[in-house]
C-alpha positions, -999 to +999 in steps of 0.1 A: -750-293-237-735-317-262-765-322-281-771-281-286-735-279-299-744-306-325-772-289-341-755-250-336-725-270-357-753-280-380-767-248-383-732-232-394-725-257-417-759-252-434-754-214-432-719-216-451-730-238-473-760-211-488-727-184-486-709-201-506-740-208-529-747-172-529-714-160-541-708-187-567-738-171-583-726-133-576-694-147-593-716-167-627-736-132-630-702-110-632-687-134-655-722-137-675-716-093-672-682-091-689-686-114-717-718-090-727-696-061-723-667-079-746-642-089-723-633-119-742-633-096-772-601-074-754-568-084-770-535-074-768-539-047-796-570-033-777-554-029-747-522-012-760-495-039-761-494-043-794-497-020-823-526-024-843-527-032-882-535+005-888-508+034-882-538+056-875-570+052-856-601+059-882-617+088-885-651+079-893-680+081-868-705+055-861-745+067-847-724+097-833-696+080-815-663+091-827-644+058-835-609+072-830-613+069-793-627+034-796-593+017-784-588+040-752-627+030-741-622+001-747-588-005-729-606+014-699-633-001-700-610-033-697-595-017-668-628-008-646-640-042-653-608-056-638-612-031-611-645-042-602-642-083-603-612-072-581-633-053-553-658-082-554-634-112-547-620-090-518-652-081-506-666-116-506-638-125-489-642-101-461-676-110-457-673-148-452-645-137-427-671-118-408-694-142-408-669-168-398-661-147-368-694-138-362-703-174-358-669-184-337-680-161-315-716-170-307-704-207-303-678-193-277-704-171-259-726-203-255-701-226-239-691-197-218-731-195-208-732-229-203-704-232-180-724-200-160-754-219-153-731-248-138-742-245-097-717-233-078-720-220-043-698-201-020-694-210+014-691-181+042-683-198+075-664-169+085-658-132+071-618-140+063-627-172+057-643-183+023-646-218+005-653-222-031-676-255-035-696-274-060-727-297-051-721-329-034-684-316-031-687-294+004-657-303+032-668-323+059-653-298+083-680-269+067-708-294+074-689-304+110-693-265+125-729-259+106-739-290+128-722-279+164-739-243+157-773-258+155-767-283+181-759-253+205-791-235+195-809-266+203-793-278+234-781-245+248-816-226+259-825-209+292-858-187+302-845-161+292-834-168+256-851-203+243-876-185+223-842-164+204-824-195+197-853-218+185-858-190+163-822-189+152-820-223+141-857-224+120-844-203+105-823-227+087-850-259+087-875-266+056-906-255+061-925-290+072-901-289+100-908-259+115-946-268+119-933-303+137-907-285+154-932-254+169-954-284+183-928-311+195-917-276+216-944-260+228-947-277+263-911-276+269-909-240+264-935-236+287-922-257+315-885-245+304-900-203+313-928-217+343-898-235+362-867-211+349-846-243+336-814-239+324-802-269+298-764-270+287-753-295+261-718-305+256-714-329+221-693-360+226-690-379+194-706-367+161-706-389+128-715-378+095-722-392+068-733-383+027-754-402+004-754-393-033-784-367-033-761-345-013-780-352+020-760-353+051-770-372+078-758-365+112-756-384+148-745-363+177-741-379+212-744-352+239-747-351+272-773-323+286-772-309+322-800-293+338-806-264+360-834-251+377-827-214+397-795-221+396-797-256+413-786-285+395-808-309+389-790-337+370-777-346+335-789-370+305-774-387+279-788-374+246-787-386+212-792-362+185-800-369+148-803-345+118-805-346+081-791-319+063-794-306+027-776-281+005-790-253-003-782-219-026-768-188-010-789-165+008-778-129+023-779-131+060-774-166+068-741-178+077-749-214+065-759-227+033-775-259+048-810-268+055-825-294+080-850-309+066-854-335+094-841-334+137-849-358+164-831-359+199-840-387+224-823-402+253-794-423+245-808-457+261-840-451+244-820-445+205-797-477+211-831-496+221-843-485+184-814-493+170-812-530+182-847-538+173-842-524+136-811-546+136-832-579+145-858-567+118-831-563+093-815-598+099 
């Protein structure tokens, strides 16, 4: 932005400079104007303040013109002139004051557009409640409830409404994910509508945490309990990760955050991983 209000500075200067150059010559042709009409020629005794040498203006006539009203032309001839430079200083003025705020205001009208394509999004978690927010600058709480809604679309699935709530949350997954996410799925749906299983998940812990791209990663421990015609069958400790991005508003969705990545494993099998990425990293 800096650099475009550099060269629009330029660009006035430059223009106010060839203004000015303009009317110093409008100015030099006027002046070159009245000294061919005989403005320097005008004295006091032309113009009536003092009485001329003769008590009488002459009588004679010169190629037709009667020289007895030679004084009064001349004296208002005098006064148009004056008349004129007059209108011409005023209306020079007015015009470099047009132009002046002519220009203010396409300078203002550019920082005001510049300030308009700053990002900003608005957050809608709920209908009375609304949260003004700038990239990389979201509440933690926003990012908090976006990640316990799609946790309970992902953990929270029966026969009768897996295939409604997997569709609810890709919905809000980039579009590599929803390929990996239809085929990671497609046998436990199956087995989840063959053997009418229930899952609930209740979250534990959650951790999240930002990196300067404006990615949020999140770690959700959960523990899932089965059900299969109503008969419990037993829990398992789940482990949960996501990465979440931020997105620009779109009507209809209640969350302006994408997954672009989503694993969930068993929580002996995650801390396994984690430990052996530890020994690699030491």
């Amino acid at each position: 932005m800096k650099p475009q209000l550099e060269q629009f500075k330029e660009k006035l200067n430059e223009l106010l400079f060839h203004f000015g150059f303009y009317l110093k010559s409008v100015f030099q042709k006027i002046k070159i104007k009245a000294n061919e009409i005989g403005v320097k020629m005008i004295g006091p005794i032309e113009k009536g303040f003092k009485k001329a040498e003769l008590a009488t203006p002459p009588e004679a006539s010169f190629e037709g013109v009667d020289l007895s009203v030679l004084p009064k032309y001349i004296a208002y001839k005098s006064a148009l002139l004056r008349e004129k430079l007059t209108l011409y200083y005023i209306l020079g003025i007015v015009t470099a004051l047009f132009f002046s705020h002519y220009l203010l205001s396409r300078l203002e009208i550019s920082n005001l557009n510049g300030k308009l394509r700053e990002k900003e999004y608005i957050l809608a978690p709920g209908v009375l409640d609304f949260t003004k927010a700038s990239p990389q600058m979201i509440p933690s709480s926003y990012v908090h409830d976006a990640a316990t809604d799609f946790l309970s679309s992902l953990g929270n699935v029966s026969a009768a409404n897996i295939d409604e709530q997997y569709q609810s949350l890709k919905r809000f997954m980039s579009k590599e994910l929803k390929v990996q996410f239809d085929v990671d799925t497609a046998d436990w749906i199956e087995q989840v509508k063959s053997d009418n299983i229930s899952q609930i998940l209740k979250v534990t812990d959650m951790e999240i945490t930002s990196n300067q791209d404006g990615a949020y990663r999140v770690v959700a421990l959960g523990k899932a309990d089965f059900y299969a015609d109503q008969q419990y069958l037993g829990h398992e400790d789940q482990v949960i990760e996501m990465i979440l991005r931020l997105v620009p508003p779109e009507s209809g969705k209640r969350w302006y955050l994408q997954i672009s990545s989503l694993s969930w494993e068993k929580a002996d099998t995650f801390k396994t991983k984690s430990n052996l990425s530890n020994k690699e990293s030491k």
